[in-house]
C-alpha positions in Angstrom: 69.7 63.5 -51.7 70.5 63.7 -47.8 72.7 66.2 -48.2 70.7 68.2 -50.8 68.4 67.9 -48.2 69.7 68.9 -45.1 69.8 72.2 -45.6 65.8 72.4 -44.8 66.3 70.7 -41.9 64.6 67.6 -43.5 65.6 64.0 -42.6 65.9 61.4 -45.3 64.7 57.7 -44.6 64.4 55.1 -46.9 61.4 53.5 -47.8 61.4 49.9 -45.8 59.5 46.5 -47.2 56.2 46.4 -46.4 55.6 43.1 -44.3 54.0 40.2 -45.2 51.6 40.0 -42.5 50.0 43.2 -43.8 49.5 42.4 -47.4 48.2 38.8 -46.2 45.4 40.7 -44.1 44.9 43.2 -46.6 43.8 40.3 -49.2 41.7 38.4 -46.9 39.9 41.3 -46.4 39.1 42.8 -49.5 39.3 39.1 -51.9 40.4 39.8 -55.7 37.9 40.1 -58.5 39.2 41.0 -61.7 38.9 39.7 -65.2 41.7 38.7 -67.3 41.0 38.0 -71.6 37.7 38.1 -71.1 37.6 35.5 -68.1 36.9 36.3 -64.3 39.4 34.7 -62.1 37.8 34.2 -58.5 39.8 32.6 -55.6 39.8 28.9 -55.5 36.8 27.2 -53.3 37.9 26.1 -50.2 37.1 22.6 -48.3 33.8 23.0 -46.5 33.7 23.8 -43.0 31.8 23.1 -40.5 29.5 25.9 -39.5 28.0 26.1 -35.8 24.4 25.8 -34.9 24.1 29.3 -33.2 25.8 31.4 -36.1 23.6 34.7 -35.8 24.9 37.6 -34.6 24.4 39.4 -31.4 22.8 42.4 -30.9 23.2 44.7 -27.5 20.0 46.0 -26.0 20.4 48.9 -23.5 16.6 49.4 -21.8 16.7 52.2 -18.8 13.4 53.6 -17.3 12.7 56.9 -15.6 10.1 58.0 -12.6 9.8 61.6 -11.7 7.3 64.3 -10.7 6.1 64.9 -14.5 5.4 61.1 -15.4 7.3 58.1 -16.3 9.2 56.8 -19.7 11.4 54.3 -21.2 14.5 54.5 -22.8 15.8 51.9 -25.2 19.3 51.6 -27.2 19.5 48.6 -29.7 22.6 48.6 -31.9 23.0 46.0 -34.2 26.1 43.6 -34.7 27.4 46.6 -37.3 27.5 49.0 -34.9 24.0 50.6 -35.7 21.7 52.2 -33.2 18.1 52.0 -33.3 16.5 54.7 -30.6 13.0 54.3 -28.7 10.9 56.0 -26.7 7.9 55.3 -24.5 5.6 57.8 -22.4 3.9 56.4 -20.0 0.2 57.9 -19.9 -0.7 55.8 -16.1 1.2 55.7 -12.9 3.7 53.8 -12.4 6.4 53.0 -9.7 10.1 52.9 -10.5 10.2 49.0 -11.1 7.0 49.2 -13.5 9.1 52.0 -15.5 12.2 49.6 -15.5 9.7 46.3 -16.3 8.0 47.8 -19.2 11.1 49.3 -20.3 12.9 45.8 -20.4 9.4 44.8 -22.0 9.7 47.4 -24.6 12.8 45.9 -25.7 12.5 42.6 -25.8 9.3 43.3 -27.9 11.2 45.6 -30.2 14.2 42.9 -30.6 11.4 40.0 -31.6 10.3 42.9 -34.5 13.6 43.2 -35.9 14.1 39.6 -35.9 16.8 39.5 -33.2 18.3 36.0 -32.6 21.0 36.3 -29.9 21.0 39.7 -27.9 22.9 40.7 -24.7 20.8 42.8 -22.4 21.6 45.2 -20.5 20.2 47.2 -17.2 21.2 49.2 -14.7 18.3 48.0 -12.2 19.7 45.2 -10.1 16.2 44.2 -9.2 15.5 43.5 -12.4 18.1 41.5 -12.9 18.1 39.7 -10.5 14.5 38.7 -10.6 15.0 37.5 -14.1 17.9 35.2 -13.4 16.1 34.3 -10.3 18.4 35.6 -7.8 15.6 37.7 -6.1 11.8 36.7 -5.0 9.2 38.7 -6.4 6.9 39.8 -4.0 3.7 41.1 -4.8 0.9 40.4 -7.4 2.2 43.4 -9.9 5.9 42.5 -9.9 5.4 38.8 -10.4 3.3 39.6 -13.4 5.9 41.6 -15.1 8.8 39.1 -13.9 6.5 36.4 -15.5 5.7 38.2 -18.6 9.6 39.5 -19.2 10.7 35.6 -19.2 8.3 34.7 -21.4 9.4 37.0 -24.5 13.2 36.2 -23.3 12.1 32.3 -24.0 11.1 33.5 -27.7 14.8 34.0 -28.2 17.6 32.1 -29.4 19.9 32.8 -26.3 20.2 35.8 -24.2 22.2 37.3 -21.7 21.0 39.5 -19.2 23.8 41.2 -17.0 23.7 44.4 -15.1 25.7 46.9 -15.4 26.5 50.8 -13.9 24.1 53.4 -14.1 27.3 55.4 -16.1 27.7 52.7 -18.3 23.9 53.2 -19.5 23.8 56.7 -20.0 22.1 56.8 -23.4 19.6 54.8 -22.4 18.9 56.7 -19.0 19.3 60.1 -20.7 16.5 58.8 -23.4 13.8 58.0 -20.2 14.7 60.8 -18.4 13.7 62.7 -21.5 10.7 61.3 -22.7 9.3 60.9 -19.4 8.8 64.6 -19.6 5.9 64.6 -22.4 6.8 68.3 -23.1 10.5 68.7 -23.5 11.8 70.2 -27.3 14.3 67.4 -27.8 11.5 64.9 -28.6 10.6 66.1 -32.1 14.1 64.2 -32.9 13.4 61.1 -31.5 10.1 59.5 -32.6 8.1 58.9 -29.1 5.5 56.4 -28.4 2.6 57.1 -25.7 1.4 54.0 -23.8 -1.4 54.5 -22.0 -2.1 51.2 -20.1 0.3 48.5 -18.9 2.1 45.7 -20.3 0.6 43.2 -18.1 -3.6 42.7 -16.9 -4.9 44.7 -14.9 -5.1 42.7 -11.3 -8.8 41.9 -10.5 -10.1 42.2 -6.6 -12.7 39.5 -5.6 -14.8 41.6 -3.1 -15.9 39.5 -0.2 -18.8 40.1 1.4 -18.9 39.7 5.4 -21.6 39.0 7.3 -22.4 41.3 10.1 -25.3 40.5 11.7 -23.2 39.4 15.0 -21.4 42.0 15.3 -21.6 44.4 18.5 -22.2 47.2 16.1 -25.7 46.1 14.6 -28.0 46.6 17.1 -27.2 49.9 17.5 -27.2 50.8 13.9 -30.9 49.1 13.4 -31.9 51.1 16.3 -30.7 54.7 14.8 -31.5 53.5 11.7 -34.6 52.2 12.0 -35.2 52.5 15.6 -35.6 48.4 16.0 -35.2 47.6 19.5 -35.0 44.1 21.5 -37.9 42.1 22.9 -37.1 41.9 26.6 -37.1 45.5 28.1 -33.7 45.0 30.0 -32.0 45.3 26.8 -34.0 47.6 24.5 -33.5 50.2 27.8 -29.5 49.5 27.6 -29.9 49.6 24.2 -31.5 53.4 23.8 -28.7 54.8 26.5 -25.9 53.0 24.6 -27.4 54.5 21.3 -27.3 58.1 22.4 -23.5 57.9 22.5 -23.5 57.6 18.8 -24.5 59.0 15.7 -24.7 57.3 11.4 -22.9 59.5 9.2 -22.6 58.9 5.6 -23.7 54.8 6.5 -21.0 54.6 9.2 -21.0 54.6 12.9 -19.2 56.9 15.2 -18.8 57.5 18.6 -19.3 61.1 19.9 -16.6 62.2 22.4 -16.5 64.9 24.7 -14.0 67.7 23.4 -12.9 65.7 20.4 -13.7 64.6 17.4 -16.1 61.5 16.0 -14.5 58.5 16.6 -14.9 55.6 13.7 -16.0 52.2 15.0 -14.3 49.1 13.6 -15.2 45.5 13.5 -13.8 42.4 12.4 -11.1 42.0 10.1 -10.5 45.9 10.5 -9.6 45.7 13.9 -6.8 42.8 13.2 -5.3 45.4 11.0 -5.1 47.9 13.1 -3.7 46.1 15.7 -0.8 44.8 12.9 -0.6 48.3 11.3 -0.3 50.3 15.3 2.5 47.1 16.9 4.2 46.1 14.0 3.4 48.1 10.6 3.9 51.7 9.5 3.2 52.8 13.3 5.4 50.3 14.8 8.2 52.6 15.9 5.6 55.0 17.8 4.4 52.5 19.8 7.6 52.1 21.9 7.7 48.9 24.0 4.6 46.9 24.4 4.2 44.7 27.3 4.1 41.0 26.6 0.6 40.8 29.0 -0.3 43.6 26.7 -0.1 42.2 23.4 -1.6 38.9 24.3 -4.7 40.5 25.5 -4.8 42.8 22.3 -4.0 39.7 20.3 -6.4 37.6 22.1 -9.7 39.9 21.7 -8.9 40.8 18.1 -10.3 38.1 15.3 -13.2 37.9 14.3 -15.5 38.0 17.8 -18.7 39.9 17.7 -17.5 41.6 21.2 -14.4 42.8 19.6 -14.5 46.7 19.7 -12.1 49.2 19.1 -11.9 53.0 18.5 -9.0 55.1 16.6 -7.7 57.8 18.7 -4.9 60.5 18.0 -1.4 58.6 16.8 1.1 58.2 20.1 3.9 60.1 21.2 7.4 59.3 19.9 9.9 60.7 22.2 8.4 63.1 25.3 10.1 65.3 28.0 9.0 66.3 31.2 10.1 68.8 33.9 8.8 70.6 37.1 7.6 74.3 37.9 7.4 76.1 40.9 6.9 76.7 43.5 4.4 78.9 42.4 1.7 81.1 44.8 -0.7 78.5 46.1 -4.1 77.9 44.5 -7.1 76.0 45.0 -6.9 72.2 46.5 -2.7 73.6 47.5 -1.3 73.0 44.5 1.8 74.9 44.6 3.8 73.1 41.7 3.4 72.1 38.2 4.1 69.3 35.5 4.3 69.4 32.1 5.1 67.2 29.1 6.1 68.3 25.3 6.3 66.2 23.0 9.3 66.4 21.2 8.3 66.2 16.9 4.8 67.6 17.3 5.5 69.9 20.5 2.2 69.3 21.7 2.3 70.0 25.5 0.4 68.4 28.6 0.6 70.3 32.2 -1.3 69.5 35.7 -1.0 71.1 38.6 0.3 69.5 42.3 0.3 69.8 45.3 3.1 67.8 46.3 5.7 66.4 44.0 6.3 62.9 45.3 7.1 60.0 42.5 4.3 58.3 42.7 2.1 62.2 41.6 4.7 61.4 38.5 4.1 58.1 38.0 0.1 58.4 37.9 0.5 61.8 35.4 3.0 59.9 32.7 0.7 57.0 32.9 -2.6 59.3 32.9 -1.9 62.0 30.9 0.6 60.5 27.9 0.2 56.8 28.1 -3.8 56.5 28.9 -4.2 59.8 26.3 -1.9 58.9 23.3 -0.3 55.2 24.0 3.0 54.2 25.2 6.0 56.7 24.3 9.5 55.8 22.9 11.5 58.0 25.6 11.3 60.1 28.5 13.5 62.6 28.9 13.9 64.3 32.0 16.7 66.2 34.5 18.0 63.9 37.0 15.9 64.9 39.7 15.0 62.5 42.4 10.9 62.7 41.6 12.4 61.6 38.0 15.0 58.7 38.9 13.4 57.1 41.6 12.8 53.5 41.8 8.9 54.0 41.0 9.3 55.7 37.6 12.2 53.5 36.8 9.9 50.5 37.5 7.3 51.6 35.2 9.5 52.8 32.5 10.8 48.9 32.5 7.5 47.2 32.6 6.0 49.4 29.4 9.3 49.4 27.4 9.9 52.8 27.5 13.4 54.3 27.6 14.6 56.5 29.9 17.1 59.4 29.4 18.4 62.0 31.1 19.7 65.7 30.5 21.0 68.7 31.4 19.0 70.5 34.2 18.8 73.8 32.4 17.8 71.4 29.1 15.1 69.2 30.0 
């Protein structure tokens, strides 16, 4: 037969044995049924075994949730021990931050795993705070993430046993394709996959206690009574201080301003309001404009802030970050001799300050960085100036140390 064959340039090989192994997994797998003279012949029973408590399968949930500038959604990938994938979809209809998306997704889940009866499940996300504040690796801060934390450990108790791991952002990319999706209501995919719309969140909505202050010490009242209802005090001292303070401000909409000259209304504050302002301008969003803060400084601030009736304050224009400052002249002499001028830019909104000198000593510097920038707008980050000797003398040196602010130098042609 070889040779007969070899012609075709076809190689001959003998059939080999099939191996025992094989046919032994073959028969486990598929066990024989057959009848024989009218009798079915089933395997023998075998001895009883001892079957573990936790015999259910395990199922893999895949949750992802998606935030963008058309709404948010939720993407969720069960798949059953058999290999079988079960496909949701949630619109959010109410905003909601990246973590809400990636709760209520995880939520979504969990709820959909206790429908279809789910014992033991594997979960799996691709946010690590998540994670992490499940297993209690992370602290949830605030009211709104503690709720959800709270909430997603209770339905995970409902369970059997589950296993929450994190994993990459690639290795969840059904999931995270499904959000993406149905967070945009509109897309043309979506009439595949059935889509759910929920419209408020998973957890209560937070309830605010308003608390009601009292005011009738504060600095502020008089005055307002005396607009208002032109109430003045019984001893004629202070009802006559009381009219000339009151003509420096004005009720609009049932709140007190201050009338400036050249500039706008400026809001008065009291109590609590001025504590947060002070936190919010040294230490909060603001912090980094405020540059260095003397430590006599922020006692005093600190000091006159909570809670007294004489506390006062008045929001003015946000301060400088980073300012520079050069000389011109010298120019044809005007009136008072001033032959020279300074000016200030600021450097991110360009706004410019200038004054006119007559002399330019370090001590005319001095007085316009601490009049014109510091007294105007607050205490700068930098100064950036030429190395002149008006600019690194010992004065402006001095004062750039005691108020925190850096100093930094440039080219001459690049102040």
């Amino acid at each position: 037969m070889a040779v007969e064959l070899s012609q075709f340039d076809i190689e001959y090989k003998q059939r080999t044995a099939i191996k025992g192994q094989a046919l032994a997994d073959f028969i486990l797998e598929f066990p024989p049924t057959f009848e024989v003279e009218g009798m079915e012949c089933v395997p023998e029973p075998q001895s009883p075994v001892a079957i573990p408590e936790n015999c259910s399968p395990w199922w893999n949930l895949y949750v992802d949730g998606a935030v963008n500038g058309n709404g948010a959604g939720a993407g969720i990938f069960l798949v059953s021990p058999e290999g079988h994938k079960l496909q949701s979809s949630i619109h959010f209809d109410f905003k909601a931050t990246n973590n809400d998306a990636e709760y209520e997704a995880l939520i979504a889940g969990l709820k959909l795993a206790l429908e279809m009866r789910v014992e033991n499940m594997n979960v799996y996300s691709d946010s690590m705070l998540v994670v992490w504040h499940i297993r209690g690796g992370f602290l949830a801060r605030g009211p709104r993430t503690d709720l959800y934390m709270q909430y997603a450990q209770e339905l995970i108790l409902k369970f059997r046993e589950t296993k929450l791991e994190q994993i990459l952002r690639s290795d969840n990319a059904d999931a995270d394709a499904l959000a993406k999706l149905c967070s945009q209501r509109d897309a043309h995919m979506l009439g595949v996959i059935p889509l759910e719309i929920q419209y408020q969140p998973s957890i209560p909505k937070i309830e605010v206690l308003d608390v009601e202050v009292e005011e009738s010490d504060l600095w502020t009242t008089p005055i307002q009574e005396y607009i208002a209802n032109g109430t003045l005090p019984t001893d004629k001292d202070e009802a006559r201080k009381l009219r000339y303070k009151a003509a420096q401000f004005v009720i609009y909409d049932g709140i007190l301003y201050k009338r400036g000259f050249n500039q706008p209304l400026l809001r008065c504050v009291v109590g609590i309001r001025c504590e947060y302002i002070m936190r919010e301008v040294h230490e909060g969003i603001c912090g980094n404009h405020s540059g260095g803060v003397p430590p006599s400084l922020t006692k005093s601030s600190v000091k006159a802030t909570p809670g007294l009736p004489s506390t006062r304050m008045f929001m003015a224009l946000p301060r400088p970050v980073t300012a520079a400052k050069d000389l011109i002249g010298e120019l044809p002499k005007g009136k008072g001799g001033v032959k020279y001028a300074v000016v200030a830019v600021d450097y991110f909104t360009k706004w410019a300050e200038a004054e006119p000198l007559a002399s330019i000593t370090a001590r005319k510097l001095v007085d316009f960085v601490y009049r014109a920038i510091v007294c105007r707008y607050g205490i700068p980050y930098k100064l950036i100036s030429d190395n002149g000797k008006q600019f690194d003398s010992n004065e402006m040196i001095n004062f750039c140390e005691h108020l925190g602010i850096k100093k930094g130098f440039s080219a001459v042609c690049h102040p």
